[in-house]
PDBQT receptor file of N, H, CA, C and O in Angstrom, charges set to zero:
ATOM      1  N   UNK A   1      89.682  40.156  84.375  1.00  0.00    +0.000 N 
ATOM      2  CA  UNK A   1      89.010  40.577  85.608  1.00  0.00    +0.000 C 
ATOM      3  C   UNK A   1      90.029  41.175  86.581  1.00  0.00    +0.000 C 
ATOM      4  O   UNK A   1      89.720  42.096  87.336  1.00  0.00    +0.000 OA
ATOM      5  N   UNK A   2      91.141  40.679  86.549  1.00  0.00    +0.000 N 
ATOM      6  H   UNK A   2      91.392  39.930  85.936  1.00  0.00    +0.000 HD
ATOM      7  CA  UNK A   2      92.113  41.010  87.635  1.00  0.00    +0.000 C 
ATOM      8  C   UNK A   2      92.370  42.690  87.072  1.00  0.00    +0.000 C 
ATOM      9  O   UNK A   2      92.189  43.675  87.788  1.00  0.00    +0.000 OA
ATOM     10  N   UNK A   3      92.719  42.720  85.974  1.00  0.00    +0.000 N 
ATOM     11  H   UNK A   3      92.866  41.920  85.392  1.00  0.00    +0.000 HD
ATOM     12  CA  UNK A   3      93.182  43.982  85.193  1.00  0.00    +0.000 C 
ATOM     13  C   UNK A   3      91.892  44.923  85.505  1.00  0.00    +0.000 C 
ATOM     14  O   UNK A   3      92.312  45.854  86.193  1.00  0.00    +0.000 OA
ATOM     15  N   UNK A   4      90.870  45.027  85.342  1.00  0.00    +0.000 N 
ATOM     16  H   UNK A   4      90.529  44.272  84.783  1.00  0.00    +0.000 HD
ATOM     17  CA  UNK A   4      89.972  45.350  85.529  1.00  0.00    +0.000 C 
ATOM     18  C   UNK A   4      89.783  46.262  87.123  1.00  0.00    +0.000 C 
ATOM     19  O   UNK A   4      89.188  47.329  87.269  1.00  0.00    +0.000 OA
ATOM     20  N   UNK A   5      90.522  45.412  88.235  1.00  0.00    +0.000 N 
ATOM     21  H   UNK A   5      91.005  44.544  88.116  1.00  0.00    +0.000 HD
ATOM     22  CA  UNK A   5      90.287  45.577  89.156  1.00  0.00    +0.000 C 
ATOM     23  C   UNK A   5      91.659  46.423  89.944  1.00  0.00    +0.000 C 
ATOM     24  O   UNK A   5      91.756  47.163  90.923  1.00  0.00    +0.000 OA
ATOM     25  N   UNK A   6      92.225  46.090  89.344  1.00  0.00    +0.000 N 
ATOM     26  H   UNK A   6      92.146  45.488  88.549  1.00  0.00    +0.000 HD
ATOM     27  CA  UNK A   6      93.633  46.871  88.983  1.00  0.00    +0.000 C 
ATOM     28  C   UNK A   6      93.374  48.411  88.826  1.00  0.00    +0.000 C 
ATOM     29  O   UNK A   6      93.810  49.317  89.536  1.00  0.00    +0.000 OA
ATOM     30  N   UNK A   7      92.711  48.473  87.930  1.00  0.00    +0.000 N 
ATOM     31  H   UNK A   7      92.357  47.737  87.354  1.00  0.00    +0.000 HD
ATOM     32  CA  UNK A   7      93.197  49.692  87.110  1.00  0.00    +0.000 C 
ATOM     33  C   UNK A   7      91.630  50.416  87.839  1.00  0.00    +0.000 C 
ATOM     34  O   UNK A   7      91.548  51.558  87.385  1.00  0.00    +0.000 OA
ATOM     35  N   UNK A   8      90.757  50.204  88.520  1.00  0.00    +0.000 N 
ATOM     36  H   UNK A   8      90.824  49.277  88.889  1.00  0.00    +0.000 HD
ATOM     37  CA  UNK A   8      89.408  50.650  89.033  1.00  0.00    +0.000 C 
ATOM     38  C   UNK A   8      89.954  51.757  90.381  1.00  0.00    +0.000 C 
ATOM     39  O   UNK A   8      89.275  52.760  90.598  1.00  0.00    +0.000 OA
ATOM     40  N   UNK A   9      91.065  51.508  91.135  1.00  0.00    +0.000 N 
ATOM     41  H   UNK A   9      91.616  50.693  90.959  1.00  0.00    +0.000 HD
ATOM     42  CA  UNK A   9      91.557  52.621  91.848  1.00  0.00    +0.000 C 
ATOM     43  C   UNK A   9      92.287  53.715  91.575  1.00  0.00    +0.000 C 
ATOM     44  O   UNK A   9      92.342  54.817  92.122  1.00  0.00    +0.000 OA
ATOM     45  N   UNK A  10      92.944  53.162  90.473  1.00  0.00    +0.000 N 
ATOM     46  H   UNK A  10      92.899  52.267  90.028  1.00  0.00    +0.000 HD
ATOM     47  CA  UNK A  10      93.898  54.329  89.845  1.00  0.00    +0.000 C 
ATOM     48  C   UNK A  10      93.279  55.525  89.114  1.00  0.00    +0.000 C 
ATOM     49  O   UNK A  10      93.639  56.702  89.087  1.00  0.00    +0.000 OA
ATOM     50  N   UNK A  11      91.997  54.744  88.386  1.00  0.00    +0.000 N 
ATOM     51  H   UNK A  11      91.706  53.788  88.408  1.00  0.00    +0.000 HD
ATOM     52  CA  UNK A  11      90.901  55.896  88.006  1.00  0.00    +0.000 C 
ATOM     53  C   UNK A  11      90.212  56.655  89.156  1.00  0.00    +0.000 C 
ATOM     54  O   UNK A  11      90.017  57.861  89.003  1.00  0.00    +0.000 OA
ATOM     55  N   UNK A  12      89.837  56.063  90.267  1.00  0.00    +0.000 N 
ATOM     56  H   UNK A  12      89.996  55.083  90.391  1.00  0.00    +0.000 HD
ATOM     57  CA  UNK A  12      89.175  56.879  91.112  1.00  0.00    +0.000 C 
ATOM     58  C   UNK A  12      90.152  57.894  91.987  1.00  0.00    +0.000 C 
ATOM     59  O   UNK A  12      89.684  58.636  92.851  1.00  0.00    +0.000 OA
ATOM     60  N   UNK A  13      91.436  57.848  91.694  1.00  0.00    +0.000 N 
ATOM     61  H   UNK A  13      91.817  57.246  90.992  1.00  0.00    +0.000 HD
ATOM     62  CA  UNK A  13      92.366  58.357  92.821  1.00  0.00    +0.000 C 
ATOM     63  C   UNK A  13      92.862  60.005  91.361  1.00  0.00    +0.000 C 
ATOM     64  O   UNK A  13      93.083  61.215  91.418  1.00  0.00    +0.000 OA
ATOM     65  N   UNK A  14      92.809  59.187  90.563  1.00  0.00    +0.000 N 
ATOM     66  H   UNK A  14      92.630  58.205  90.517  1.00  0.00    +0.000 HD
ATOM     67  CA  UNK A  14      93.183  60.529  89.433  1.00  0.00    +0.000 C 
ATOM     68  C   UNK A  14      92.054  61.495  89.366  1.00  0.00    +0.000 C 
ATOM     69  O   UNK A  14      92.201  62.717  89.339  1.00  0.00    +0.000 OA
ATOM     70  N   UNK A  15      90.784  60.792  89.340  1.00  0.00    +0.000 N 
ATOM     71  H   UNK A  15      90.665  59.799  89.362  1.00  0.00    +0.000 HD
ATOM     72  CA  UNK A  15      89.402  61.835  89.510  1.00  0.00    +0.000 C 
ATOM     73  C   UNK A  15      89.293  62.763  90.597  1.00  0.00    +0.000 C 
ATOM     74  O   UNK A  15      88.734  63.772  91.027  1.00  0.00    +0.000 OA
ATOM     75  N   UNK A  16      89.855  62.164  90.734  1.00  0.00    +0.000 N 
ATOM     76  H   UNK A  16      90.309  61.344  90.385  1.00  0.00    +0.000 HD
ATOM     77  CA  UNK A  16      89.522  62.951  92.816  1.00  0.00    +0.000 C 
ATOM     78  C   UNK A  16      90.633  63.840  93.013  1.00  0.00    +0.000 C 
ATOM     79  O   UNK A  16      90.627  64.646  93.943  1.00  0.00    +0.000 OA
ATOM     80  N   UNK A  17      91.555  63.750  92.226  1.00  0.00    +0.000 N 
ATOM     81  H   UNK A  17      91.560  63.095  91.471  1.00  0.00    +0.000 HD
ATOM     82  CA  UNK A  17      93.004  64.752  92.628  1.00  0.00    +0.000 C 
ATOM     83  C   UNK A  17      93.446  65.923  91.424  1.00  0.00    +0.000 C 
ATOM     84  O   UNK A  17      94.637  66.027  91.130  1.00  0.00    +0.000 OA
ATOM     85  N   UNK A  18      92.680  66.567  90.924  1.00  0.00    +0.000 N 
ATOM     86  H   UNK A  18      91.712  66.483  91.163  1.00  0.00    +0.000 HD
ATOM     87  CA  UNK A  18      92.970  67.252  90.241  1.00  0.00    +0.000 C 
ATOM     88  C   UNK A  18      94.072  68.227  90.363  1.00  0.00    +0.000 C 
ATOM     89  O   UNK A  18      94.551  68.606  89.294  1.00  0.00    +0.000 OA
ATOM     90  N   UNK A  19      94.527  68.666  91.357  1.00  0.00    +0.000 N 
ATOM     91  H   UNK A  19      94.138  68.358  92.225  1.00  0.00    +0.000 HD
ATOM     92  CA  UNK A  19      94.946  70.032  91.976  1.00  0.00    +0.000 C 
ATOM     93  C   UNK A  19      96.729  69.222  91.676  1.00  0.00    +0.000 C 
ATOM     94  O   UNK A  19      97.621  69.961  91.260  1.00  0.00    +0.000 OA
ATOM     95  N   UNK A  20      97.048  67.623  91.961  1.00  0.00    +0.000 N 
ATOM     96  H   UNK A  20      96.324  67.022  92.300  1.00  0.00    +0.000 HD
ATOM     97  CA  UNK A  20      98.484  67.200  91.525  1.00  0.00    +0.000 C 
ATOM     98  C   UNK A  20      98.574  67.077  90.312  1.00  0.00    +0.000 C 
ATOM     99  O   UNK A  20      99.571  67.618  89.834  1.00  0.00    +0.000 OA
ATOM    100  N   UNK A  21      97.662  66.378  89.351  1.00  0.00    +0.000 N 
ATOM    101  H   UNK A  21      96.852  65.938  89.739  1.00  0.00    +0.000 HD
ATOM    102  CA  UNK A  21      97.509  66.570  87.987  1.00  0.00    +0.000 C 
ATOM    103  C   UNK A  21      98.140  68.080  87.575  1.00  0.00    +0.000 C 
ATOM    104  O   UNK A  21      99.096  68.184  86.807  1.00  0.00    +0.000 OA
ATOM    105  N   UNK A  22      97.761  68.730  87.924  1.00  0.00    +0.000 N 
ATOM    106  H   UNK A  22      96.984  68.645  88.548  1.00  0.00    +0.000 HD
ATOM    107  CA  UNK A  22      98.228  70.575  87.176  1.00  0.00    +0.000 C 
ATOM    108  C   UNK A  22      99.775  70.754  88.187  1.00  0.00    +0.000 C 
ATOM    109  O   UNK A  22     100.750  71.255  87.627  1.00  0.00    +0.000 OA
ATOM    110  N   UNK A  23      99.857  70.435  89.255  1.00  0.00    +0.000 N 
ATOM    111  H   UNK A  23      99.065  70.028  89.711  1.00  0.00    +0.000 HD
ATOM    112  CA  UNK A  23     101.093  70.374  89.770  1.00  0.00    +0.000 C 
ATOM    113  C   UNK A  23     102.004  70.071  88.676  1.00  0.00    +0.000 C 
ATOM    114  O   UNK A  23     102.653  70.890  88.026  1.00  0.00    +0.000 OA
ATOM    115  N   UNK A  24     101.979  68.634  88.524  1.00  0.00    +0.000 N 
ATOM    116  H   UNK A  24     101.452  67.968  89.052  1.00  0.00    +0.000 HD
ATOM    117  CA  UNK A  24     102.297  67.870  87.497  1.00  0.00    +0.000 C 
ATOM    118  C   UNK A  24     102.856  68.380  86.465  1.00  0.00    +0.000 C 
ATOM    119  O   UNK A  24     104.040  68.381  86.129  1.00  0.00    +0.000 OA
ATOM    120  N   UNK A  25     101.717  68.924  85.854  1.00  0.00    +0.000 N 
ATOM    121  H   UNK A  25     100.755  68.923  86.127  1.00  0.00    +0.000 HD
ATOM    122  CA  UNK A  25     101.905  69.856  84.690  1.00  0.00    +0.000 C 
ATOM    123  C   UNK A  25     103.041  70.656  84.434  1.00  0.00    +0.000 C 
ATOM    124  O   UNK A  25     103.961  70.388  83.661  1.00  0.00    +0.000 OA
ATOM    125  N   UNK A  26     102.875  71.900  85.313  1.00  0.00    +0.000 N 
ATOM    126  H   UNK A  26     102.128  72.118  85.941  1.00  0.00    +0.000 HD
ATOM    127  CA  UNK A  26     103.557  73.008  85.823  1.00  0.00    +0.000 C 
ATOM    128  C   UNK A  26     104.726  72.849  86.121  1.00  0.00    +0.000 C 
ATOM    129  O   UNK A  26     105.504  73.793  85.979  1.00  0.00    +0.000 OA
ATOM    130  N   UNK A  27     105.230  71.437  86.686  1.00  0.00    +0.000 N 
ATOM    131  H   UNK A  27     104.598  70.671  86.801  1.00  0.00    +0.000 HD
ATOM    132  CA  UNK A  27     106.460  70.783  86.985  1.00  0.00    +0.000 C 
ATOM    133  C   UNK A  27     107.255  70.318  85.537  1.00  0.00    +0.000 C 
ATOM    134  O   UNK A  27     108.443  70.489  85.262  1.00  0.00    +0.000 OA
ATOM    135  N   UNK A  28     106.057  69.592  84.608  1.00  0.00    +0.000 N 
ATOM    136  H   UNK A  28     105.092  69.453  84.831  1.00  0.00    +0.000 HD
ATOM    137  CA  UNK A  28     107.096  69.341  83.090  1.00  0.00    +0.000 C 
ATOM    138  C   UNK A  28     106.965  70.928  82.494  1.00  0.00    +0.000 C 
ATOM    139  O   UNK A  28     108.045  71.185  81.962  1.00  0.00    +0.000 OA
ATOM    140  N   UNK A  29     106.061  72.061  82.388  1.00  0.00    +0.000 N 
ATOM    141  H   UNK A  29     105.184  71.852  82.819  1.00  0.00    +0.000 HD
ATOM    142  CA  UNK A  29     106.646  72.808  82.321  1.00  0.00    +0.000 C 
ATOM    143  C   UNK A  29     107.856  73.388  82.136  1.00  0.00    +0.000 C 
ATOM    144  O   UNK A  29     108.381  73.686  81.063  1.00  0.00    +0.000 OA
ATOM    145  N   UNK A  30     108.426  73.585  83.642  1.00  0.00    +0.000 N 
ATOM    146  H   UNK A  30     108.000  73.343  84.513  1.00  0.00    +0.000 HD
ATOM    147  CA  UNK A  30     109.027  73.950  84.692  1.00  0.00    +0.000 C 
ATOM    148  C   UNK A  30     110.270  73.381  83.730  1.00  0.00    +0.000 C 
ATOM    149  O   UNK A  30     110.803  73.913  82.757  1.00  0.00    +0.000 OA
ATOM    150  N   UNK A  31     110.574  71.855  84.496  1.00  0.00    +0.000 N 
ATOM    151  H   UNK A  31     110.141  71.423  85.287  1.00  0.00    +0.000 HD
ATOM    152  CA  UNK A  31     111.911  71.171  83.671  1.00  0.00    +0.000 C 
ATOM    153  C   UNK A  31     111.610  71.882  82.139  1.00  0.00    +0.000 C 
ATOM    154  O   UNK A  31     112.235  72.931  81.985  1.00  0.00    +0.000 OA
ATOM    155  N   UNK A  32     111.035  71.609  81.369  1.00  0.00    +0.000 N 
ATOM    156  H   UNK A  32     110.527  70.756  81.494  1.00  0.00    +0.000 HD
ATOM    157  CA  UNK A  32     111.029  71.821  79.978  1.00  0.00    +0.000 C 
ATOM    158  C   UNK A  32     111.890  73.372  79.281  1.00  0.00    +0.000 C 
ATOM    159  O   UNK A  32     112.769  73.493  78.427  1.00  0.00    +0.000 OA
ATOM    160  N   UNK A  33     111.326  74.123  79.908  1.00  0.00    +0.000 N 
ATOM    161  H   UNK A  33     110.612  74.025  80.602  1.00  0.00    +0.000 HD
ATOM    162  CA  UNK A  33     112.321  75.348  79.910  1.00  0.00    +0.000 C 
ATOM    163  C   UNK A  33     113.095  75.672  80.935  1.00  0.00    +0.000 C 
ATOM    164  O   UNK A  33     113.334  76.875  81.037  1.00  0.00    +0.000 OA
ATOM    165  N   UNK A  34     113.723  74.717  82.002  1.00  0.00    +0.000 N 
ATOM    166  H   UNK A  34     113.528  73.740  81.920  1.00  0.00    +0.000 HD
ATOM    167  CA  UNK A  34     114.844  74.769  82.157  1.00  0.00    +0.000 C 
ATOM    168  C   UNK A  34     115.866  73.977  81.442  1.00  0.00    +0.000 C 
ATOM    169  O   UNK A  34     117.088  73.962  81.594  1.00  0.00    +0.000 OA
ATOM    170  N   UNK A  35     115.029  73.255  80.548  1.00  0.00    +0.000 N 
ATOM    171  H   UNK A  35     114.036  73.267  80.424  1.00  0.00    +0.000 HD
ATOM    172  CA  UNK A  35     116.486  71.986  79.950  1.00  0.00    +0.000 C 
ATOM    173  C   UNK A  35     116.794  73.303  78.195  1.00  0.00    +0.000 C 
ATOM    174  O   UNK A  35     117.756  73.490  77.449  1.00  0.00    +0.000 OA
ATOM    175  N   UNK A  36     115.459  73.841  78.268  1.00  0.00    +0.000 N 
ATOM    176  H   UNK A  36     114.678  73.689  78.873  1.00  0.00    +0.000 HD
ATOM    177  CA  UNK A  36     115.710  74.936  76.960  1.00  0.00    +0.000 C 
ATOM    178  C   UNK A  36     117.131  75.620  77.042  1.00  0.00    +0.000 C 
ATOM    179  O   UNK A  36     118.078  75.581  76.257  1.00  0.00    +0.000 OA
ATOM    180  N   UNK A  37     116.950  76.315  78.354  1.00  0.00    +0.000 N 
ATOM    181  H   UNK A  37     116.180  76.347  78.992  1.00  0.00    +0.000 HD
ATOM    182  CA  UNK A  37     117.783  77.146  78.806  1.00  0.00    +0.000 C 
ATOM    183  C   UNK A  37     119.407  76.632  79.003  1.00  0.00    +0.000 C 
ATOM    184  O   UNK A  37     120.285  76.989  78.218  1.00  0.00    +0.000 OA
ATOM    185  N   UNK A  38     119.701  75.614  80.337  1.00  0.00    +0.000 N 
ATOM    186  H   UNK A  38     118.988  75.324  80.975  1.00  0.00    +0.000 HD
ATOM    187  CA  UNK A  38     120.430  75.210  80.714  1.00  0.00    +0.000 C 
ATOM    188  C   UNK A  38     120.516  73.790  80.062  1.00  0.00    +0.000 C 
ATOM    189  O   UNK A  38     121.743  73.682  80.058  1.00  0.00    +0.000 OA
ATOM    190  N   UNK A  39     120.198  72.984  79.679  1.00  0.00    +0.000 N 
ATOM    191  H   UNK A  39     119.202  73.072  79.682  1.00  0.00    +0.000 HD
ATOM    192  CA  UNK A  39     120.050  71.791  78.747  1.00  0.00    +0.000 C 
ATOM    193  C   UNK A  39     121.548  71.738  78.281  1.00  0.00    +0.000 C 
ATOM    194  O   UNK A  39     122.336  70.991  78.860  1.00  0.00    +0.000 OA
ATOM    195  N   UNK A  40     121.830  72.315  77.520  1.00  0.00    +0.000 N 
ATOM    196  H   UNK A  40     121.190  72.922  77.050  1.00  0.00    +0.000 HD
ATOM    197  CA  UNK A  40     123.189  72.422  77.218  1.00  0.00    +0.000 C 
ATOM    198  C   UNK A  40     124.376  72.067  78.075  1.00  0.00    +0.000 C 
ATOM    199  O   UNK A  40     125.150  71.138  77.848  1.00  0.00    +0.000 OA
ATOM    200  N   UNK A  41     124.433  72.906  79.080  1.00  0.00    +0.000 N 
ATOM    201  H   UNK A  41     123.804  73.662  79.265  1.00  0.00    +0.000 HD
ATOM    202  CA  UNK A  41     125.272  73.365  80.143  1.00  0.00    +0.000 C 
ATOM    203  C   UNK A  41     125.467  72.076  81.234  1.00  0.00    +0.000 C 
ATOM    204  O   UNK A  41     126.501  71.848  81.861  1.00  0.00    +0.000 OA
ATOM    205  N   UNK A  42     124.345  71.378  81.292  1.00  0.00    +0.000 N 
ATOM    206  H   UNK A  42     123.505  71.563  80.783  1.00  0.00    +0.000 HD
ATOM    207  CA  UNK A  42     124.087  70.461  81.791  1.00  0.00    +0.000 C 
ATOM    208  C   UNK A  42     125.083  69.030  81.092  1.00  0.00    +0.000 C 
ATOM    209  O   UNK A  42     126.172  68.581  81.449  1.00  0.00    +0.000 OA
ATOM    210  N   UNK A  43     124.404  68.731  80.284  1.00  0.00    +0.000 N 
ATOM    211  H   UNK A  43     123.520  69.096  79.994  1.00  0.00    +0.000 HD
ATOM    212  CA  UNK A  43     124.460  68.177  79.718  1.00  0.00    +0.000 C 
ATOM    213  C   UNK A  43     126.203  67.685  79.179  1.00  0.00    +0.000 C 
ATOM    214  O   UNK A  43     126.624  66.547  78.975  1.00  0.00    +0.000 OA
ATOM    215  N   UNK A  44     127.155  69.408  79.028  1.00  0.00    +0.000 N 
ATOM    216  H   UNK A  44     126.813  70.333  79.194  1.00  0.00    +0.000 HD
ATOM    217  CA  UNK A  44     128.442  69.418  78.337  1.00  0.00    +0.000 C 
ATOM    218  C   UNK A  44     129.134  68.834  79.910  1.00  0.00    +0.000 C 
ATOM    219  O   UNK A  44     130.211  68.240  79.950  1.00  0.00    +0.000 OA
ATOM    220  N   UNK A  45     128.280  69.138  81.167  1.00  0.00    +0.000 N 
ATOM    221  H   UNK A  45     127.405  69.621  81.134  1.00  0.00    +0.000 HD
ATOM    222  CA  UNK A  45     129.102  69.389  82.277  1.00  0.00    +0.000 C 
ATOM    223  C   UNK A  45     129.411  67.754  82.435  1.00  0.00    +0.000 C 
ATOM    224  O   UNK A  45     130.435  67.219  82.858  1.00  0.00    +0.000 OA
ATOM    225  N   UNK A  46     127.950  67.034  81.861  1.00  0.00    +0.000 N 
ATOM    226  H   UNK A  46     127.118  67.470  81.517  1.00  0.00    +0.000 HD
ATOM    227  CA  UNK A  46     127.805  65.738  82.579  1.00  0.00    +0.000 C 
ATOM    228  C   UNK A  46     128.845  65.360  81.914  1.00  0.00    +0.000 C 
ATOM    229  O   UNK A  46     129.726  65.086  82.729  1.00  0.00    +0.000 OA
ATOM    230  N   UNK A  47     129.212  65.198  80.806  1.00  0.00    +0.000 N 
ATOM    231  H   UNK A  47     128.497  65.421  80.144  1.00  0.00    +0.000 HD
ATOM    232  CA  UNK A  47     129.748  64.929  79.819  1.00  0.00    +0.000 C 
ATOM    233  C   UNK A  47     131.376  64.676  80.336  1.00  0.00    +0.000 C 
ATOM    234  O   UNK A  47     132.134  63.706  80.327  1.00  0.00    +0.000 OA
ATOM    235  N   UNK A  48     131.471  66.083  80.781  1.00  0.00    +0.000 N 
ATOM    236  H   UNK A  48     130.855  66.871  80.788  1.00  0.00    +0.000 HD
ATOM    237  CA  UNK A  48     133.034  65.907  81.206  1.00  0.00    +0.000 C 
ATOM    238  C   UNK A  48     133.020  65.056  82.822  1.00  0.00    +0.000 C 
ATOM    239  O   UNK A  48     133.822  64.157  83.077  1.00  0.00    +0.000 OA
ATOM    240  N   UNK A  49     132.248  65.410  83.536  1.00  0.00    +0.000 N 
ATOM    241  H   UNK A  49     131.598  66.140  83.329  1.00  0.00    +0.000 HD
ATOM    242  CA  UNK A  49     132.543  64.276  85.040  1.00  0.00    +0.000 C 
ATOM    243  C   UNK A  49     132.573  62.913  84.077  1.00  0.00    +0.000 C 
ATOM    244  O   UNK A  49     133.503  62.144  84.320  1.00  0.00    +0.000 OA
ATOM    245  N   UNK A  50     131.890  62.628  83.282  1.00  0.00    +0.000 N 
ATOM    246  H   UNK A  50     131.135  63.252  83.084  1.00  0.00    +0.000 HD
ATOM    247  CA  UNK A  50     132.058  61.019  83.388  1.00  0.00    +0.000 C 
ATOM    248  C   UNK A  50     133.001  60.816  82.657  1.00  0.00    +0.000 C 
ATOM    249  O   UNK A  50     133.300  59.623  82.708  1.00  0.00    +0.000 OA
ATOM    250  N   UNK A  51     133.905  61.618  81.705  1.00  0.00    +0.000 N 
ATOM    251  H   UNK A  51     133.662  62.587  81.663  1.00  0.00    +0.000 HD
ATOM    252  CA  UNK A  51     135.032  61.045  81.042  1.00  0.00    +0.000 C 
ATOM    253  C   UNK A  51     135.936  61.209  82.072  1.00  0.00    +0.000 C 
ATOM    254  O   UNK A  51     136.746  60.284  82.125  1.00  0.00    +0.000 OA
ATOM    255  N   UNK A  52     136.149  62.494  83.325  1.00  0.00    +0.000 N 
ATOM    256  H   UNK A  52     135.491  63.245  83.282  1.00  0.00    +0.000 HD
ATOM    257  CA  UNK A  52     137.123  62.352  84.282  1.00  0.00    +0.000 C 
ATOM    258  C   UNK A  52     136.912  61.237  84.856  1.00  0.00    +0.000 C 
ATOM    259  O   UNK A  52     137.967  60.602  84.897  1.00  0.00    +0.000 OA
ATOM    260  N   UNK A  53     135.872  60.567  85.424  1.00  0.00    +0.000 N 
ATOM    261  H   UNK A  53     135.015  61.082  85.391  1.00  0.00    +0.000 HD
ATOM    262  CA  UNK A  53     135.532  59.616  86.272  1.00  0.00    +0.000 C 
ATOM    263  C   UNK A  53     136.106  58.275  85.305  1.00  0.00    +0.000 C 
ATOM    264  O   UNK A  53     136.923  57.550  85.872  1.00  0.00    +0.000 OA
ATOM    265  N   UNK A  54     135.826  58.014  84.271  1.00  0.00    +0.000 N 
ATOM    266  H   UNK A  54     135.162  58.603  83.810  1.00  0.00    +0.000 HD
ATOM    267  CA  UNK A  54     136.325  56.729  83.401  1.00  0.00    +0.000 C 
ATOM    268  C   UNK A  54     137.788  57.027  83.393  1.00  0.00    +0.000 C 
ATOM    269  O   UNK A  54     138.485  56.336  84.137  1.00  0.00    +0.000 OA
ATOM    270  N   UNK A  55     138.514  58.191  82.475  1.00  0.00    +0.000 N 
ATOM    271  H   UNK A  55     137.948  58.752  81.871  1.00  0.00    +0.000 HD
ATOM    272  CA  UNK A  55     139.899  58.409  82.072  1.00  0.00    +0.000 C 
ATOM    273  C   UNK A  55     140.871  58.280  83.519  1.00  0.00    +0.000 C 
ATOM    274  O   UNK A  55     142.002  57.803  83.614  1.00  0.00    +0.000 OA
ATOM    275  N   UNK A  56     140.137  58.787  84.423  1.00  0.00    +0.000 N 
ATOM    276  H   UNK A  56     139.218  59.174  84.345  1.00  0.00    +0.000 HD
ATOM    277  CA  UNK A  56     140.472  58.943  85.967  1.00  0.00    +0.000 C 
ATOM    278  C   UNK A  56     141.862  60.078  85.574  1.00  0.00    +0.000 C 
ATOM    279  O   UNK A  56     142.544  60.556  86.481  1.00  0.00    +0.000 OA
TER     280      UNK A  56
């Protein structure tokens, strides 16, 4: 019952908001072909701050 009552706003707040839902979307989009693109670059950069930051 508790679960029940729980989860009874979260449905009515997702029904009602369509327009952040596709935000949403458009946003993993968005990241998704930027990690295509730059993913790499990212990723080699992080790579080296944290061995400078450990090796010091």
């Amino acid at each position: 019952m508790l679960s029940l009552s729980a989860l009874r706003p979260y449905k009515h707040e997702n029904y009602h908001q369509p327009r952040r839902v596709l935000k949403s979307f458009r946003y993993q989009v968005f990241m998704l072909i930027w990690t295509i693109f730059f993913g790499e670059r990212i990723v080699f950069w992080s790579l080296r701050m944290i061995e400078i930051l450990i090796l010091g």
